[in-house]
N, CA, C and O of each residue as an XYZ file, in Angstrom:
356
protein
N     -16.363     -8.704      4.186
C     -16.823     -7.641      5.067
C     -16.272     -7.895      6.467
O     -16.481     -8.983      7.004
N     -15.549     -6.897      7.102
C     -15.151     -7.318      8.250
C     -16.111     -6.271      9.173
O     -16.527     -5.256      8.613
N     -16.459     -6.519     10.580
C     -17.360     -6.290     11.593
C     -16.543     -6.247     12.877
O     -15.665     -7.105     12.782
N     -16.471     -5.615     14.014
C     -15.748     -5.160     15.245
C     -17.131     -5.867     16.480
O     -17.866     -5.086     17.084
N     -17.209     -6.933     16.595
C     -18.147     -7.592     17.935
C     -17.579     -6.026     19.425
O     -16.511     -5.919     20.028
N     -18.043     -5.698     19.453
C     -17.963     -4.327     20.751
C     -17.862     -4.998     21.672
O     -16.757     -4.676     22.110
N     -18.303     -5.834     22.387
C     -18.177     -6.567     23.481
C     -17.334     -7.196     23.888
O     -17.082     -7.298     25.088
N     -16.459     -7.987     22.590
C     -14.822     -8.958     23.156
C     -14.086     -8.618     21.791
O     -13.477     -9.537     21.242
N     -14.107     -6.923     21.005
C     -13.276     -6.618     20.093
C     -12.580     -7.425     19.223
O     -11.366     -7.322     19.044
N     -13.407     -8.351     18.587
C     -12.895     -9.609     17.715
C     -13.342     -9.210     16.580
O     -14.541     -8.935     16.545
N     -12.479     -9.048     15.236
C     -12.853     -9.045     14.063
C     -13.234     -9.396     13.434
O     -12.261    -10.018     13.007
N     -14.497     -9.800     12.365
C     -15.271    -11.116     11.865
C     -15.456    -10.535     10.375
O     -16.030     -9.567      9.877
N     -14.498    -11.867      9.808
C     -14.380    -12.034      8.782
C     -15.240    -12.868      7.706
O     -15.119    -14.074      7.922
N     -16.061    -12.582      6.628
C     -16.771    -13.157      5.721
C     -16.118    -13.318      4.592
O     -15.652    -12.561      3.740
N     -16.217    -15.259      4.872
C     -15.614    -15.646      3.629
C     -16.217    -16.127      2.507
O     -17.389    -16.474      2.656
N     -15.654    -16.262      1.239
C     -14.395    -16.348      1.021
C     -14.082    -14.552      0.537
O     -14.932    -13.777      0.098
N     -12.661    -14.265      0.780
C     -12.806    -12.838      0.420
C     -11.246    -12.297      0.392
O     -10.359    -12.813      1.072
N     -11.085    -11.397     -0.325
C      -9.821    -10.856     -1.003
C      -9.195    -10.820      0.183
O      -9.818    -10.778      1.244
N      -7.711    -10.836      0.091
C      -6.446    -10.647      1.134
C      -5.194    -10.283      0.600
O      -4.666    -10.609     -0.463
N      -4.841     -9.617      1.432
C      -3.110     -9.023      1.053
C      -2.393     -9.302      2.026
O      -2.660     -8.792      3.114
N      -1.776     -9.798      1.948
C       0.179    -10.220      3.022
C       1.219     -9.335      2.372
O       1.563     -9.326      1.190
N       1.617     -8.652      3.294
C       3.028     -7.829      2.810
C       4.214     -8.501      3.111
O       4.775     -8.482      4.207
N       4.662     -9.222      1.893
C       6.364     -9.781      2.167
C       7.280     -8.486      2.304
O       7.261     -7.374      1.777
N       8.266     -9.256      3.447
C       9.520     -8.942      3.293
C      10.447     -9.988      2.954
O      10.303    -11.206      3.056
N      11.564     -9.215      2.473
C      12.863    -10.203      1.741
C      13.847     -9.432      1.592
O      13.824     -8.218      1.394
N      14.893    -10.249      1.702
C      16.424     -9.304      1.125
C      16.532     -9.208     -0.686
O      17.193     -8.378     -1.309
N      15.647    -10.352     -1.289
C      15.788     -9.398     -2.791
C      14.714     -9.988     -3.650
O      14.538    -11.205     -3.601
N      14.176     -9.440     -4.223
C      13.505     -9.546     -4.872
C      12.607    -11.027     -5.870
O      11.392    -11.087     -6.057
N      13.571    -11.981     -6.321
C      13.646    -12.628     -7.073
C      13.323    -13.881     -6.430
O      12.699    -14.742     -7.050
N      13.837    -14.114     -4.799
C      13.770    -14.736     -3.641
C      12.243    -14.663     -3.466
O      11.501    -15.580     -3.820
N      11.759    -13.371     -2.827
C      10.584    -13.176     -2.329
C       9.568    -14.331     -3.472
O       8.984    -15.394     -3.262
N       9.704    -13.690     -4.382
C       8.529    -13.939     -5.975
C       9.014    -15.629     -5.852
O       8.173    -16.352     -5.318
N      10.132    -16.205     -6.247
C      10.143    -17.913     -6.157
C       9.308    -18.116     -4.681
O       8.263    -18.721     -4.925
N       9.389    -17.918     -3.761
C       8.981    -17.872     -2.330
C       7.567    -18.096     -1.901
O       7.101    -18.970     -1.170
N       6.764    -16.704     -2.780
C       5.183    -17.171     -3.131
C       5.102    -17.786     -4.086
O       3.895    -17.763     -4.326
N       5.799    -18.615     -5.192
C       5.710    -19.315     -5.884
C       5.347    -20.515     -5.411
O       4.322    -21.147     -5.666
N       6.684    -20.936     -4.360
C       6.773    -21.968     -3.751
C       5.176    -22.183     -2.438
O       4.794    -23.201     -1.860
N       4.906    -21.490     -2.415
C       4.022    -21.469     -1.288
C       2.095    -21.887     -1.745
O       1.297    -22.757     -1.397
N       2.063    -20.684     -2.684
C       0.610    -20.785     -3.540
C       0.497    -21.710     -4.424
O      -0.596    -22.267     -4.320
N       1.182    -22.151     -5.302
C       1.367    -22.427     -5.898
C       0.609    -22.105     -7.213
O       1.252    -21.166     -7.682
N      -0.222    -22.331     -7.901
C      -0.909    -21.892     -9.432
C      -2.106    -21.081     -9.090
O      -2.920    -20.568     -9.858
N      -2.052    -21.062     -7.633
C      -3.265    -19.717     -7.293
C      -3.494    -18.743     -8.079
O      -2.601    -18.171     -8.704
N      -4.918    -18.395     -8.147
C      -4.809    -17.046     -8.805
C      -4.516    -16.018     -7.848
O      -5.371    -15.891     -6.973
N      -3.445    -15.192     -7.788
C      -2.990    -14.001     -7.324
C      -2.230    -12.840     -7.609
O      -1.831    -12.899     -8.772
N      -1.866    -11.810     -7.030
C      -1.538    -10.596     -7.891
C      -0.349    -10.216     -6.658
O      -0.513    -10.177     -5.439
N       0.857     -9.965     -7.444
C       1.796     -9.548     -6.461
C       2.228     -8.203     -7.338
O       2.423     -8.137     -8.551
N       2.332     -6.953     -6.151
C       2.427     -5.431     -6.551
C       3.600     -5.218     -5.578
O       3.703     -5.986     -4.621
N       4.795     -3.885     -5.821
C       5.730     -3.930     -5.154
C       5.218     -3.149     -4.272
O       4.009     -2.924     -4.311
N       6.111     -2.516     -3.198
C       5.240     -2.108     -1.814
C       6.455     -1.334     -1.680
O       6.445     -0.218     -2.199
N       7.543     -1.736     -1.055
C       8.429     -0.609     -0.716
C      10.341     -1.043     -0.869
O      10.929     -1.788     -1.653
N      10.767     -0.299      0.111
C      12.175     -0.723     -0.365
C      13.010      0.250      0.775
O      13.102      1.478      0.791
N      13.573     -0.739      1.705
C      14.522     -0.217      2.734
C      15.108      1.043      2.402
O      14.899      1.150      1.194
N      15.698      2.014      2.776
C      16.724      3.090      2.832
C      17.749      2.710      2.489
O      18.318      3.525      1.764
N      18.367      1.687      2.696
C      19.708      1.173      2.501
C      19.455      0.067      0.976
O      20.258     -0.190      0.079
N      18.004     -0.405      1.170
C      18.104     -1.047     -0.115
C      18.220     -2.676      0.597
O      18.253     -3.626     -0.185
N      18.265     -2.881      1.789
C      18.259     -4.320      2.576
C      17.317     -4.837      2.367
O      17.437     -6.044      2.576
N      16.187     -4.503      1.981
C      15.409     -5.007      2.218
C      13.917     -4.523      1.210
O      13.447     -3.419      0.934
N      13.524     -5.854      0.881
C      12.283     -5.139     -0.482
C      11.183     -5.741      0.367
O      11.374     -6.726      1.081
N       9.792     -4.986      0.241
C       8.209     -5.398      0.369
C       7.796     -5.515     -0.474
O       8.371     -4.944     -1.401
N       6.501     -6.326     -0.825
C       5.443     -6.582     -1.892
C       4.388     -7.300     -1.179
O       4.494     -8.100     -0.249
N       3.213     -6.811     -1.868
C       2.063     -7.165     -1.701
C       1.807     -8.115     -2.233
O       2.294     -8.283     -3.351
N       0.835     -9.251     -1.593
C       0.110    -10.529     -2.351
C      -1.168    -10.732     -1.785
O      -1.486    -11.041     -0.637
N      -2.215    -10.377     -3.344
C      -3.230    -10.048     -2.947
C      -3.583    -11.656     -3.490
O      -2.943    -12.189     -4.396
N      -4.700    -12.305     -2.774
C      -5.295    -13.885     -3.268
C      -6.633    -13.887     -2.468
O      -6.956    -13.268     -1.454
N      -7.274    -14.737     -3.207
C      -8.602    -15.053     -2.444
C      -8.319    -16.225     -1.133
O      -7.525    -17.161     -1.228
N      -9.033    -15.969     -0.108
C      -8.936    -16.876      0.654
C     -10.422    -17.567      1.204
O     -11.474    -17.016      1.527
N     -10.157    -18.551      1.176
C     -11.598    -19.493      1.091
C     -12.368    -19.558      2.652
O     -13.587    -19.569      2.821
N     -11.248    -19.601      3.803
C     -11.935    -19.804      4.464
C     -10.435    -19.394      5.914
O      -9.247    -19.613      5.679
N     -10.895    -18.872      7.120
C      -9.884    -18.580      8.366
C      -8.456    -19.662      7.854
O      -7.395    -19.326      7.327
N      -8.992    -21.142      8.288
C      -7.436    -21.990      7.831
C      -6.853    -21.707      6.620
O      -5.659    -21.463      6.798
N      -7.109    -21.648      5.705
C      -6.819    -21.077      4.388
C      -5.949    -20.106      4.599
O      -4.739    -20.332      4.587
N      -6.390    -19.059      4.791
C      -5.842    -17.643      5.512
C      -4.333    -17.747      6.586
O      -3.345    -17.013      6.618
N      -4.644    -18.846      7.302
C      -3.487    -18.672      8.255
C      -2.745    -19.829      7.910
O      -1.872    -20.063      8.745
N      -2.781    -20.500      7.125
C      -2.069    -21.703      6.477
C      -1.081    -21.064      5.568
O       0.065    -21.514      5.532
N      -1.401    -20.138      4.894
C      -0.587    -19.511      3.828
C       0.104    -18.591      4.508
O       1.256    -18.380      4.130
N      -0.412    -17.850      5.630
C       0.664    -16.742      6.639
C       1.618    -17.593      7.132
O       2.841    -17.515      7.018
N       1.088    -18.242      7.572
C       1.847    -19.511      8.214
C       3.221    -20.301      7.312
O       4.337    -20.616      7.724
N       2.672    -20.434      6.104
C       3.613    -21.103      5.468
C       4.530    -20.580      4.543
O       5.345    -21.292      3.956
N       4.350    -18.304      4.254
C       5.216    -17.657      4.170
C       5.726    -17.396      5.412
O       6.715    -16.860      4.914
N       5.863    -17.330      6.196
C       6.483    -16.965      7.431
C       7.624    -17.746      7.634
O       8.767    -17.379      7.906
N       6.956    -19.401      7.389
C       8.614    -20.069      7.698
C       9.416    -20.243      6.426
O      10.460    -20.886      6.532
N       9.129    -19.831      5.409
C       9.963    -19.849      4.230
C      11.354    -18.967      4.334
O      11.469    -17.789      4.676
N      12.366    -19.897      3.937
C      13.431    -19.319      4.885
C      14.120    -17.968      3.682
O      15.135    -17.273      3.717
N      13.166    -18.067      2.876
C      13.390    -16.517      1.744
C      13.446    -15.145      2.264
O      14.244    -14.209      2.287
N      11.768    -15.536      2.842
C      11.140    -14.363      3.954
C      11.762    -14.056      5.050
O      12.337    -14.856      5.788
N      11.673    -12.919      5.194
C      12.134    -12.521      6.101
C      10.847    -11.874      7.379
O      11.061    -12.015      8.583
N       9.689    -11.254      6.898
C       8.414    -11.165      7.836
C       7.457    -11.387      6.777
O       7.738    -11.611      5.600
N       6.087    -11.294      7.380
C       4.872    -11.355      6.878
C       3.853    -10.279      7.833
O       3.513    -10.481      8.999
N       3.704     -9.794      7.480
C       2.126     -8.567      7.711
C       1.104     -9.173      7.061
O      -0.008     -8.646      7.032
């Protein structure tokens, strides 16, 4: 359940609770070894998302439980520098 504090507009998150990161990548096969390499035997669900105009570039969703804030930004964190990826949302 997320909540908006009105006073210093901070989002508050109750854990543990579902999450999605939108990869980017130049192809496909990259991205998927990539959260392989990252989650490792997690249970998670990766769905495709989109696909450049030119085709440069593929998105997908990765939906996983996350246990707790570090959890959460450990794994943003550690697709982000995967040198597969190209961003993380």
């Amino acid at each position: 359940m997320e909540t908006i504090n009105d006073s210093k507009q901070k989002v508050v998150i109750e854990y543990p609770c579902s999450w999605c990161y939108k990869i980017i990548a130049s192809e496909r096969a990259a991205l998927e070894q990539a959260i392989r390499d990252v989650i490792d035997d997690r249970d998670h669900s990766v769905s495709h998302s989109n696909k450049s105009k030119t085709g440069k570039y593929i998105s997908m969703n990765l939906d996983l439980l996350v246990h707790n804030e570090d959890d959460r930004t450990f794994i943003f964190d550690a697709l982000k520098r995967h040198q597969d990826i190209k961003m993380v949302l």
